[in-house]
ZAKE-81359 format. One record per residue (C-alpha): x, y, z; residue in one letter. Coordinates in steps of 0.2 Angstrom, whole numbers, padded with zeros to 4 digits, always signed. Layout:
XYZA/...
This chain:
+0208+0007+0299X/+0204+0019+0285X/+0188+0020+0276X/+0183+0027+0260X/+0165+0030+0255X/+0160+0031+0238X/+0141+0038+0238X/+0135+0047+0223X/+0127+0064+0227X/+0107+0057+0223X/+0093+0064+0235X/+0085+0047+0231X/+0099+0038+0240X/+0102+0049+0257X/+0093+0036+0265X/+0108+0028+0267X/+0121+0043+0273X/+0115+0033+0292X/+0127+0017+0286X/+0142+0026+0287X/+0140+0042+0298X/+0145+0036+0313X/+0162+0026+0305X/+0179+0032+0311X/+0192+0039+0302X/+0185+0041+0286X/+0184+0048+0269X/+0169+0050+0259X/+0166+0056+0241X/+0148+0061+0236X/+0153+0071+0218X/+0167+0082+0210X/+0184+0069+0210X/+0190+0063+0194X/+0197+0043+0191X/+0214+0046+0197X/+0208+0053+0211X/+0197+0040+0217X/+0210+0028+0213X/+0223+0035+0225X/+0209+0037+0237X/+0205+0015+0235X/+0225+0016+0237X/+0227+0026+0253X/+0211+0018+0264X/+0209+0000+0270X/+0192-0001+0267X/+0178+0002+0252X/+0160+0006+0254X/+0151+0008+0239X/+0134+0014+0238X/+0118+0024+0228X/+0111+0017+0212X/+0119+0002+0201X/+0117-0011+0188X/+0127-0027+0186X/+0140-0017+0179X/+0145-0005+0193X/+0139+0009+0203X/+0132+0023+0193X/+0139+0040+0193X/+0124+0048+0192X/+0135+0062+0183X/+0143+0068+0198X/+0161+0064+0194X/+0175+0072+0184X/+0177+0059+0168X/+0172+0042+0176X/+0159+0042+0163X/+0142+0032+0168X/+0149+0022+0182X/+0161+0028+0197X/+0165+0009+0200X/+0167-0001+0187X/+0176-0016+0180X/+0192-0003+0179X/+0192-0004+0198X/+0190-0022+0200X/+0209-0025+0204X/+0209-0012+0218X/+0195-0018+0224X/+0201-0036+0224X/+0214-0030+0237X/+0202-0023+0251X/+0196-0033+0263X/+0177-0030+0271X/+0170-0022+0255X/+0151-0018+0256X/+0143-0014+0239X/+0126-0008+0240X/+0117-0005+0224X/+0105-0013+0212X/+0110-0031+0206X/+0129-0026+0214X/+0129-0046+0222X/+0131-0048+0201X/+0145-0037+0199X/+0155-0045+0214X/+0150-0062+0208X/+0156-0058+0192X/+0173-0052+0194X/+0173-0063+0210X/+0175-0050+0222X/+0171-0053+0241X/+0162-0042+0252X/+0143-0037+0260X/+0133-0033+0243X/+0115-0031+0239X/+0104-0038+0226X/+0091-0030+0218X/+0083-0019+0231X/+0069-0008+0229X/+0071+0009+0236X/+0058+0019+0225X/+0040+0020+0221X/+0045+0017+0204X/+0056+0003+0208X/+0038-0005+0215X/+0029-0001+0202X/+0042-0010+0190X/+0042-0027+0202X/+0022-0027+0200X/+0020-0018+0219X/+0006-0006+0213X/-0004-0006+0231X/+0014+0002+0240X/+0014+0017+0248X/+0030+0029+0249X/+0030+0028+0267X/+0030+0009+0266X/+0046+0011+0255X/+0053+0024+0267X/+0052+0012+0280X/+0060-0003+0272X/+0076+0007+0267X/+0076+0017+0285X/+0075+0001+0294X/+0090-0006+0281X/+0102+0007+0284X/+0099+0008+0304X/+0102-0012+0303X/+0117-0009+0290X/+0124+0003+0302X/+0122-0006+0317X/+0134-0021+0313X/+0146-0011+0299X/+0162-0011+0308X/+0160-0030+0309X/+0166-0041+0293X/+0154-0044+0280X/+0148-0062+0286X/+0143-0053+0301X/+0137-0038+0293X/+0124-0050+0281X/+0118-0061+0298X/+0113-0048+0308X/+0104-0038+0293X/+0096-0052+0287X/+0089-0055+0306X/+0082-0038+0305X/+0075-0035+0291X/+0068-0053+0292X/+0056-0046+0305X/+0050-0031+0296X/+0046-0044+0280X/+0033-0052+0289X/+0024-0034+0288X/+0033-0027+0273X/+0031-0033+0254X/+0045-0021+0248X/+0056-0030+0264X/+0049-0046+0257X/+0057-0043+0240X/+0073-0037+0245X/
């Protein structure tokens, strides 16, 4: 199985480089491709990981891309995307953006990953380290299960990260 992963070039996301280092046969893209790039990239790889920062609307380019605009995924990849199978999407409100175009796959919520983030949600007596350990201990448990299909993947992170929210507010909200 072929992989592609999309990841925005962000130093507030590289938290989540552990999710995908240790995947096989793989292809990641981090900056520089244009549309028609990415899109024969979707084409030649059997599977899609999709991660960094995101609305409802897609995963944002953080203006690292060619002429994608303000989002690397959009609603203009939604058919291609349709035709993967084990998706994960892992971005800011992206469980709306597979809900919407009815898309299937692992996919997050909103998720805090930043002081600011916390701050935003009413967390204003959360330290960075606390943050640092809610995203470190997703990505290890996002990693540990992401050859599995997306069912699984959700289960065994859930089990997880269940454990740190008992200790965690920021794991709590996510």
């Amino acid at each position: 199985m072929k992989t592609l992963v999309i990841h925005p070039l962000d130093d507030t996301t590289d938290f989540l480089e552990p999710i995908y280092s240790k995947i096989p046969n793989k292809t990641v893209i981090r900056a520089g491709v244009s549309r028609l790039q990415l899109i024969n990239q979707i084409f030649l790889n059997d599977r899609i990981l999709m991660m960094g920062h995101g609305t409802e609307d897609g995963l944002l380019s953080v203006g690292k891309f060619l002429d994608t605009g303000f989002y690397v995924v959009d609603q203009t990849l939604v058919s291609l995307l349709k035709a993967k199978g084990n998706s994960v999407f892992i971005w800011c409100h992206a469980d709306k953006f597979v809900s919407k175009f009815n898309l299937s796959g692992f996919c997050t919520g909103m998720f805090i990953s930043e002081l600011g983030e916390a701050v935003y949600y009413g967390y204003t007596n959360i330290s960075q380290a606390e943050i640092n350990e809610s995203n470190n201990t997703f990505s290890l448990l996002v990693s540990q299960s992401i050859l599995c299909n997306s069912k699984t993947i959700f289960k065994k992170v859930r089990a997880g990260y269940r454990k740190l929210a008992t200790s965690s507010h920021i794991a709590e909200f996510n």
